[in-house]
Structure formats: structure tokens, C-alpha cells
C-alpha positions as CSV (number, residue, x, y, z in Angstrom):
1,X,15.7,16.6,-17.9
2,X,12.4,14.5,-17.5
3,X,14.8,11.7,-16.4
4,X,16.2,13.4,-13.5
5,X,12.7,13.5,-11.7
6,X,12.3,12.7,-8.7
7,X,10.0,12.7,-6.1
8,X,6.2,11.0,-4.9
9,X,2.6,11.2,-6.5
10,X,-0.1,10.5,-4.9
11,X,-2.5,9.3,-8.0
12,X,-6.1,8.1,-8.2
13,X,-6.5,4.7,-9.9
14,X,-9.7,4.8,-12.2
15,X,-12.0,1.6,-12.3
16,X,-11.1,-0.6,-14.9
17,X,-7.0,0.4,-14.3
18,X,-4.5,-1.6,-13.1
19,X,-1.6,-0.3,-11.6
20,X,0.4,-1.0,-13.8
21,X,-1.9,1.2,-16.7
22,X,-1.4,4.5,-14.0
23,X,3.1,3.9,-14.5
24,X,2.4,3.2,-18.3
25,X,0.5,6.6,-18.7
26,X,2.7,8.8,-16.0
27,X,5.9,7.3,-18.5
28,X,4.1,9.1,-21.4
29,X,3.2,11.8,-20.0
30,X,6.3,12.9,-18.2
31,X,8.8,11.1,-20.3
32,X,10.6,9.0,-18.6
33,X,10.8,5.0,-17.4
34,X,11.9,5.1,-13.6
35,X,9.1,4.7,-11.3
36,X,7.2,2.2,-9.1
37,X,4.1,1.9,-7.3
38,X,4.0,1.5,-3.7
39,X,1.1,-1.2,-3.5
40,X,-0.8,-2.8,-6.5
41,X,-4.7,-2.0,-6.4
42,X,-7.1,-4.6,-8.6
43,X,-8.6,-3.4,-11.5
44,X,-12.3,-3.4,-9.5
45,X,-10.4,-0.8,-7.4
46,X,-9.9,2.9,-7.4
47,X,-7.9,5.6,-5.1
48,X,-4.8,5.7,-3.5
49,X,-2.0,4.2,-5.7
50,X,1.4,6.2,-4.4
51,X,4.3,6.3,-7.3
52,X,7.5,7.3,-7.0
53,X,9.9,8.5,-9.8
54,X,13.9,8.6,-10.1
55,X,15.8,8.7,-7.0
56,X,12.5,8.2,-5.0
57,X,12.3,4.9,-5.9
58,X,14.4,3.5,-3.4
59,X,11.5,4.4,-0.9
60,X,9.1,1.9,-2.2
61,X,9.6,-0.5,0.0
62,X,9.3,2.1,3.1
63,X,6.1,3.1,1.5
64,X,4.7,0.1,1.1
65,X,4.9,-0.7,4.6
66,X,2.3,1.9,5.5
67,X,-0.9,1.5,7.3
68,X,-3.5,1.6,4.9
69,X,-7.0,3.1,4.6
70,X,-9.8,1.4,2.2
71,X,-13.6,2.1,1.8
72,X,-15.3,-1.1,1.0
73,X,-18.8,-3.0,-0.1
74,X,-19.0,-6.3,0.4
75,X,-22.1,-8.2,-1.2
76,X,-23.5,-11.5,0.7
77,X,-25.7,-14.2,-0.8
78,X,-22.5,-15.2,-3.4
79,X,-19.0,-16.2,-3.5
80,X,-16.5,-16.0,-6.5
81,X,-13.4,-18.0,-7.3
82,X,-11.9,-14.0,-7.3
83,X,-13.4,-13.1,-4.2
84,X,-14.5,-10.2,-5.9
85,X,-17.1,-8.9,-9.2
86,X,-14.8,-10.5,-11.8
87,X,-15.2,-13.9,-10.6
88,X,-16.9,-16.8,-11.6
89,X,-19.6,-17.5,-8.8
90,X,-18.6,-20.4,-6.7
91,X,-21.6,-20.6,-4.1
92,X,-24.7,-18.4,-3.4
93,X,-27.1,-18.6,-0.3
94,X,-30.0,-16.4,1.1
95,X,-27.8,-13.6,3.7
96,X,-29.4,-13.7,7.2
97,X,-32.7,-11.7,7.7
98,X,-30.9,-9.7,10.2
99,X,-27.6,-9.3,8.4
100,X,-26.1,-6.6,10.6
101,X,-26.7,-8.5,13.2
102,X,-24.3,-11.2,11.8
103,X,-22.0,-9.5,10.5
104,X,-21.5,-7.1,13.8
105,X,-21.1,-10.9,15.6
106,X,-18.3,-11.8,13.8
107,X,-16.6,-8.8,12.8
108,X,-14.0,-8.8,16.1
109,X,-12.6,-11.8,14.5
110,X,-11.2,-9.6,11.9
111,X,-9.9,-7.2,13.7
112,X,-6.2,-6.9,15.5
113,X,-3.6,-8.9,14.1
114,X,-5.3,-12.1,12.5
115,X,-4.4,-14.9,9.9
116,X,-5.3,-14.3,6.6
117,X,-4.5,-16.7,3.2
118,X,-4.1,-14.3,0.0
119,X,-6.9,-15.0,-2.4
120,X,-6.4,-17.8,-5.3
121,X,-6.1,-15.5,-7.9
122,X,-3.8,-12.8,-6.5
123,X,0.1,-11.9,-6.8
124,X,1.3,-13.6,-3.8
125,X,4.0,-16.3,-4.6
126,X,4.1,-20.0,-3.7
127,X,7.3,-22.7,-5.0
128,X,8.0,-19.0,-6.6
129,X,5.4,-19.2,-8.9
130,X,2.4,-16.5,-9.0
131,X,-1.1,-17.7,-7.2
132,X,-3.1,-15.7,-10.3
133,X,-0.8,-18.0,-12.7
134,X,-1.3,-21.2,-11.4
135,X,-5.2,-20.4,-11.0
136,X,-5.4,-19.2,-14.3
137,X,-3.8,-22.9,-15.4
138,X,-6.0,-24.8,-13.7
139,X,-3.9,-25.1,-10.6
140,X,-5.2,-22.9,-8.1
141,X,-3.2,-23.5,-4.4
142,X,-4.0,-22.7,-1.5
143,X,-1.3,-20.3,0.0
144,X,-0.7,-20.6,3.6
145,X,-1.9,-17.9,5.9
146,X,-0.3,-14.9,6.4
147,X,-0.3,-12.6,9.7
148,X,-1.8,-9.5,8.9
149,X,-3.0,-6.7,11.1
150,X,-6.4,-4.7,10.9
151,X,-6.1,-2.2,12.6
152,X,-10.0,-1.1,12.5
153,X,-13.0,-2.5,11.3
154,X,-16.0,-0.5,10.9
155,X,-19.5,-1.3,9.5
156,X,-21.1,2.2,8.1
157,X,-24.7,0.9,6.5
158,X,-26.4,-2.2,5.4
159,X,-28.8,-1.5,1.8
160,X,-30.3,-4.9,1.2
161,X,-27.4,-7.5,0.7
162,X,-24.6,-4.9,0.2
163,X,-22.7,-3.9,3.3
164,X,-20.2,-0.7,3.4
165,X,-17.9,-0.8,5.8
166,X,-14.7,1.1,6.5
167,X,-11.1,-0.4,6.8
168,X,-7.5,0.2,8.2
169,X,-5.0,-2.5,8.2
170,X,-1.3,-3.2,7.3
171,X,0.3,-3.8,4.7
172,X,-0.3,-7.4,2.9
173,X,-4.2,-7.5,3.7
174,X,-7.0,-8.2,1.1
175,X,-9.9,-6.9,1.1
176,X,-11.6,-9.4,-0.9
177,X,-10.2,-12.2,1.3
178,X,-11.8,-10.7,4.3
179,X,-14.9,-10.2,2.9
180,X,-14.5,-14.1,1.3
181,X,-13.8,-15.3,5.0
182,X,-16.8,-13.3,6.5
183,X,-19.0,-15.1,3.8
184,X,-17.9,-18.1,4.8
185,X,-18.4,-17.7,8.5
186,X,-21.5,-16.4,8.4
187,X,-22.6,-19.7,6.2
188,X,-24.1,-17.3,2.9
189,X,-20.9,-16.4,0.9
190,X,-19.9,-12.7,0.1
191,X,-17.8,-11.2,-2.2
192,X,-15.9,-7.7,-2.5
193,X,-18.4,-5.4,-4.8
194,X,-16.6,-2.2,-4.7
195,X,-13.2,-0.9,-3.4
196,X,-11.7,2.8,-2.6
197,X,-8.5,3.0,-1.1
198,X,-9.1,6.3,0.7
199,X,-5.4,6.4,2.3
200,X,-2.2,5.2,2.0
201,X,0.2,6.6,4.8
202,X,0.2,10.5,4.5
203,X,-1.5,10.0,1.5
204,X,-5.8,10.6,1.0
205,X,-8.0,10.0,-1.8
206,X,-9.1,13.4,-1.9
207,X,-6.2,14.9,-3.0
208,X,-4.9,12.6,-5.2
209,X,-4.4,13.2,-9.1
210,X,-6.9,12.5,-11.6
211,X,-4.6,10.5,-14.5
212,X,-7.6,9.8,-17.2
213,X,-7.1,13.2,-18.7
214,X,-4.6,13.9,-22.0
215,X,-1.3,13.2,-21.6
216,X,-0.1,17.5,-22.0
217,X,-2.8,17.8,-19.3
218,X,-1.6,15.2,-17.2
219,X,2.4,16.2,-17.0
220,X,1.3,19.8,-16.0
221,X,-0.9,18.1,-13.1
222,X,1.3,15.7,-11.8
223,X,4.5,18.1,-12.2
224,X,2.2,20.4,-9.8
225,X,1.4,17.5,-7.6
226,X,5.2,15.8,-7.4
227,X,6.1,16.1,-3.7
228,X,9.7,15.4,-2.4
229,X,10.7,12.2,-1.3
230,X,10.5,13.0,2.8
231,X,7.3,14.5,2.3
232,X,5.4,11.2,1.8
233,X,7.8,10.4,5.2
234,X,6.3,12.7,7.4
235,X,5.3,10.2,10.3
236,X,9.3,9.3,11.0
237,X,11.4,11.3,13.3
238,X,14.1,12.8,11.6
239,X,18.2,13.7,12.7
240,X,20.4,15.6,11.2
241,X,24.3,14.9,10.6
242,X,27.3,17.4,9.4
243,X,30.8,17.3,9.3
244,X,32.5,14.2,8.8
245,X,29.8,12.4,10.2
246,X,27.9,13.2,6.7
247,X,30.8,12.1,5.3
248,X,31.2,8.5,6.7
249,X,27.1,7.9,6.7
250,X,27.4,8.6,3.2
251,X,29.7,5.8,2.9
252,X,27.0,3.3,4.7
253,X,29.2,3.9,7.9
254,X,26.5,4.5,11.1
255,X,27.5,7.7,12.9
256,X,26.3,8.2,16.6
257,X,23.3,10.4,17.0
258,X,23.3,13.2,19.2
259,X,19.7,13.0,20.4
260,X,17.2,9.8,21.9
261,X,15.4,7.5,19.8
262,X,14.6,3.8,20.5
263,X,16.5,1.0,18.8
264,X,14.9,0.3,15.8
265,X,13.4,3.4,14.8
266,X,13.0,5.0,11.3
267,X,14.5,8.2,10.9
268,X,14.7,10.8,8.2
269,X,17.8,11.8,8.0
270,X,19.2,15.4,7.1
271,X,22.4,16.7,6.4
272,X,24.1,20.1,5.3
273,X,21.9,20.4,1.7
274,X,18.8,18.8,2.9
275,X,17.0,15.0,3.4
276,X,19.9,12.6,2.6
277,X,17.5,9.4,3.1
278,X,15.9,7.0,5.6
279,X,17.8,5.8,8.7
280,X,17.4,3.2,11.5
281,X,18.4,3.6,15.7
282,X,21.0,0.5,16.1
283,X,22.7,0.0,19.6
284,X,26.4,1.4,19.5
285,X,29.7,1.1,21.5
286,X,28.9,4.6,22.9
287,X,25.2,4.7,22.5
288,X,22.5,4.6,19.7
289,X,23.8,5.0,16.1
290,X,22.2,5.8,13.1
291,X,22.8,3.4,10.2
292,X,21.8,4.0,6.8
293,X,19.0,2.1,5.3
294,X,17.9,3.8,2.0
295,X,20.0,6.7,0.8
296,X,18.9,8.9,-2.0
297,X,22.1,11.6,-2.8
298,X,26.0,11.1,-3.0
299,X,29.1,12.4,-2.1
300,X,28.9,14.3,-5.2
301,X,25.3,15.3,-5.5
């Protein structure tokens, strides 16, 4: 019964976690092997880590595209070869005596849609290999830059070297590589000291399920917390379809749609016994279609 799960969870990643360590515990707990994370946090990290079991699966990609929301420190005076606390310190300098002065000067570079190169050790590929591998082997390459779009960029409070700052940006951006890149233009090297991700598309921090607790515990929460699949897509416009429409969508054919929508946007998609899956507005021979881009039921479900 476990197996047939499906829907979205909205967990908390303790410190010390890695993503992978939330799945591993949520398998245990709720028996069952099919689910995937939406975007990886590092271990330094805690919040927002959005799984999704059974059918649901098929949104991770969707998901992962969301704008995402992260409450940062950023220490200045050293730099790691991580760009974060688990790093081995590569440079250290005395910060400015008016650091929020220099960091408020250069923080509209890092804001809008900007070029960013994933850190050294990190989970982006180059030749197909892993950066953390060929780090870790003595190896490290420098990736080329990515574009990447922070969206805001706010500095909250400065205690002594530490800086707290709040973040929204796209999918793809690192934390730690911004704050690595404001170290560097600011001439004193900085590193990421602490990380929340406080949102992750409809998703918030605060209320997101505590996973540390016994596995009995656990299943009883999450099974409280499980949301359905278009809940966690809430910010598309949806259509709905019937007849033999339903029928041919559900065999990947697009069907015209009977209202406006630009080409190219998402929709969620109903039909007769509820949210069929995720659509996209494509020109037709007699006006905007909808073709199918992630379905989650069958003909025969």
C-alpha cells in the first residue's frame, strides 16, 4: 500500500544532513523506494528540501525550476576551497572598517540575471565528470559560468565580520559562490557561514516537517503533511479537458484549449476525475493547444 504513495513533502533538512540522508529516512519510515528531491541542499544547510513520492516524481523537474528563497551569513576576512565552513582556508584578509558600506557597493552586481561559475567542489558536471570528484582527486576545474538570476538581494545586519543577508534567485545559484565572489571583489575573502533555505516555490521553512524524530513518529507526520501533486503547483494556471479530448491528451495528442493563455505557458491540467498532470500553450492550426508535458494517471487509472 506504502508503494502506491504519492504526492509532495515539504521537509526540513537538519544541519549535518544531506539530502540524500532526508530520502534514506522518509524510505524507512514510510516504506517504500520511489521518491526524489527537488534541489540538493549541502550538509552546512538546513530548510526547504521538497520530495516527492510515487507518481509525483515526474514533477521534479517542474519543481526544481522554482524561484527559490534562502537566509544566509556570509563571513569576510577568509576564503575556503568549499566556499563554505567545511573548507580548507585558502586566503584571509582584515574586512573593510566600514563593511556595510562595501558590501552595499557591490551588491547590485549580484543582482538580476548575472554569471555565476558553480563552486569547485559542488555537483555540477564538466567532460561528464562531477566538479566535487575531480576536486576531491586533486583536479579541481574551473567550470565555466553559468547564467543565473537573483531575483533580490537584501542585506539585513552586519555583527562584526558576519553579514546576514536575505536571498531570492533561480534555480542553479549558489549561495556559497556568491558570497566567494563578493569576497573577492571586495579584496578580503568571505565565505558562506550559515544557510536556511526559507522557501522553495509554494513551499516555506516554517511549515515544513521536522524528519529527526523516530521513524513510527515520522510516517504519522509526513503521512499528515503529504500534499497532492498540483498542490505544490499552485502558481500555474490550470484547464480542464473531457470528452474525447481527455481521451487523445492522454495519448500525448495536444487538444485545443477552449480559453487564452500565452504560447508557452505551464498549465495544470484537469480532466473528468481530477489533476491529470502539467501542460504547455503551443501554437495550433486553429489556435493555442495544450500539449502534454508531464502526465501522472492513465487511461485506466
Amino acid at each position: 500500500m506504502a508503494e502506491e504513495l504519492t504526492g509532495v513533502l515539504n521537509c526540513d533538512k537538519p544541519v549535518g544532513w544531506t539530502s540524500f540522508d532526508v530520502i534514506r529516512k522518509l524510505r524507512r519510515a514510510l516504506g517504500m523506494k520511489k521518491m526524489g528531491h527537488t534541489g540538493s541542499l549541502d550538509p552546512i544547510a538546513t530548510g526547504v528540501l521538497v520530495i516527492c513520492l510515487g507518481r509525483a516524481t515526474r514533477l521534479v523537474e517542474l519543481l526544481m525550476a522554482t524561484e527559490k528563497g534562502y537566509h544566509a551569513w556570509i563571513l569576510f576576512g577568509t576564503a575556503t576551497d568549499t566556499y563554505d565552513t567545511e573548507g580548507k582556508v585558502t586566503a584571509e584578509a582584515e574586512p573593510p572598517s566600514d563593511l556595510r558600506a562595501a558590501v552595499e557597493a557591490i551588491l547590485p552586481q549580484f543582482r538580476g540575471e548575472i554569471m555565476q561559475s558553480p563552486p569547485p567542489y559542488s555537483a555540477a558536471k564538466v567532460g561528464g565528470e562531477r566538479l566535487y570528484k575531480l576536486a576531491r582527486q586533486g583536479r579541481p576545474v574551473h567550470a565555466p559560468p553559468r547564467k543565473v538570476n537573483v531575483f533580490s538581494f537584501e542585506l539585513l545586519s552586519v555583527e562584526g565580520a558576519k553579514v546576514e543577508f536575505l536571498i531570492s534567485c533561480s534555480k542553479g545559484t549558489y549561495v556559497r559562490a556568491l558570497a566567494n565572489d563578493m569576497g573577492r571583489l571586495i579584496g578580503c575573502g568571505a565565505h558562506l557561514a550559515s544557510l536556511v533555505r526559507s522557501r522553495n516555490g509554494v513551499f516555506t521553512v516554517e511549515e515544513a516537517l521536522k524528519v529527526d524524530r523516530p521513524l513510527e513518529e515520522l510516517r504519522e507526520a509526513a503521512l499528515e503533511k503529504l500534499v497532492q501533486p498540483e498542490h505544490s503547483l499552485t502558481y500555474l494556471g490550470k484547464c480542464r479537458i473531457s470528452g474525447e479530448d481527455y481521451t487523445r491528451y492522454l495519448h500525448g495528442i495536444a487538444v485545443t484549449l477552449g480559453e487564452r493563455h500565452p504560447v508557452g505557458t505551464l498549465l495544470r491540467v484537469y480532466g473528468p476525475k481530477g489533476f491529470v498532470g502539467v501542460g504547455q500553450v503551443e501554437p495550433g492550426p486553429g489556435g493555442a493547444v495544450v500539449q502534454p508535458k508531464t502526465t501522472l494517471v492513465t487511461l485506466d487509472s
